[in-house]
N, C-alpha and C positions, 0 to 999 in steps of 0.2 A: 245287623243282617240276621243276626238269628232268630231277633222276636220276630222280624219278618217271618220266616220259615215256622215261629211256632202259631203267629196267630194263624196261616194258612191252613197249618195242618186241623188247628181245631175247628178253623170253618168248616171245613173237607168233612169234618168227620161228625161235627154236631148238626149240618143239615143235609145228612145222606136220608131224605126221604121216600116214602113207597110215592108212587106216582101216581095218587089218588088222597094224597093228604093235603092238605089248606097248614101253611104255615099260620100260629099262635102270636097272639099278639106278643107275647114275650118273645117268640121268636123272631118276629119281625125287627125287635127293639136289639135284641142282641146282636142278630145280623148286621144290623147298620151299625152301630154303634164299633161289632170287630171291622167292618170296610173301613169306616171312619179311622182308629185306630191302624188298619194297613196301608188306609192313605198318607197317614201321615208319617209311619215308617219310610213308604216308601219313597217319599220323596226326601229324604234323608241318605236315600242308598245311592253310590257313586255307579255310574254306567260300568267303571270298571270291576265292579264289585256283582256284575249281573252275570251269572252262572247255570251250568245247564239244571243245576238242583233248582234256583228260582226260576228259573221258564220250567221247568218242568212241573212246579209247584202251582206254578203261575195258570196254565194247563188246568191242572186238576178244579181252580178256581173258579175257571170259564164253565166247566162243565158245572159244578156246582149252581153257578149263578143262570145257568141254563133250564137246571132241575127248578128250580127254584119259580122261574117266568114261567117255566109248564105250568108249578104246580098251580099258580096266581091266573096261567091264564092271561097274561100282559103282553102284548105287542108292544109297547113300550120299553118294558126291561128288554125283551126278547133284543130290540133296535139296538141298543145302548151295549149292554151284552157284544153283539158283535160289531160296532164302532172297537170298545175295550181289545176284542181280538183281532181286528185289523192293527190296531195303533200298536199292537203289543207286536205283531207280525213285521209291521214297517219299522221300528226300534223309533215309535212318536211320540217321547217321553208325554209330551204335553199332551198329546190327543190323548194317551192313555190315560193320562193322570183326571184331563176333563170329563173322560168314560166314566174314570170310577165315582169320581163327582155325582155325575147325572143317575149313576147306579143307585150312590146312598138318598138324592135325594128321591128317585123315584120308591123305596123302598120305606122313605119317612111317610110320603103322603100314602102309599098303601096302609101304612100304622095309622096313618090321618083317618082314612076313610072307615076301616074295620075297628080301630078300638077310640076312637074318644068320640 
């Protein structure tokens, strides 16, 4: 539960971008790669082990992943984004888990298209 809490916080905090920047392809790559990593925490973490620190955390991610679809411009991430905050809203382990799925891969082929 904690690396939970710690990879969040470093998402949170490694892509607080101005709202006029293009995420780097390094960026892109570490992005997915910390989801990936939170995916697979989180499906580790018992429903009764879900706390107002992790929804609260959890929160801060949305918006992140929010900033994130501005900055790219994606209706795509924008879609999936809020699938992830409804599933997370209705307590839909699985829809959520499928969000963040469809997050990291939509975030791979943005890596697909800008850097190779």
């Amino acid at each position: 539960m904690k690396l939970l809490h710690i990879i969040l916080i470093l998402f949170t905090l490694t892509f607080c971008l101005p709202s006029h920047a293009q995420l780097s392809c390094d960026e892109l790559d570490v992005l997915s790669e910390s989801l990936d990593d939170f995916a697979v925490e989180f499906s580790n973490v018992r429903d009764s082990d879900i706390d107002r620190s992790l929804d609260r955390t959890l929160r801060e991610l949305v918006v992140a992943l929010k900033q994130v679809a501005r900055v790219e411009n994606d209706t795509r991430l924008s879609a999936w984004i809020q699938n992830l905050e409804i599933a997370w809203e209705d307590e839909d382990r699985d829809d959520f888990e499928e969000a963040i799925d469809d997050i990291i891969d939509r975030l791979d082929d943005l890596y697909d298209r800008d850097c190779e």
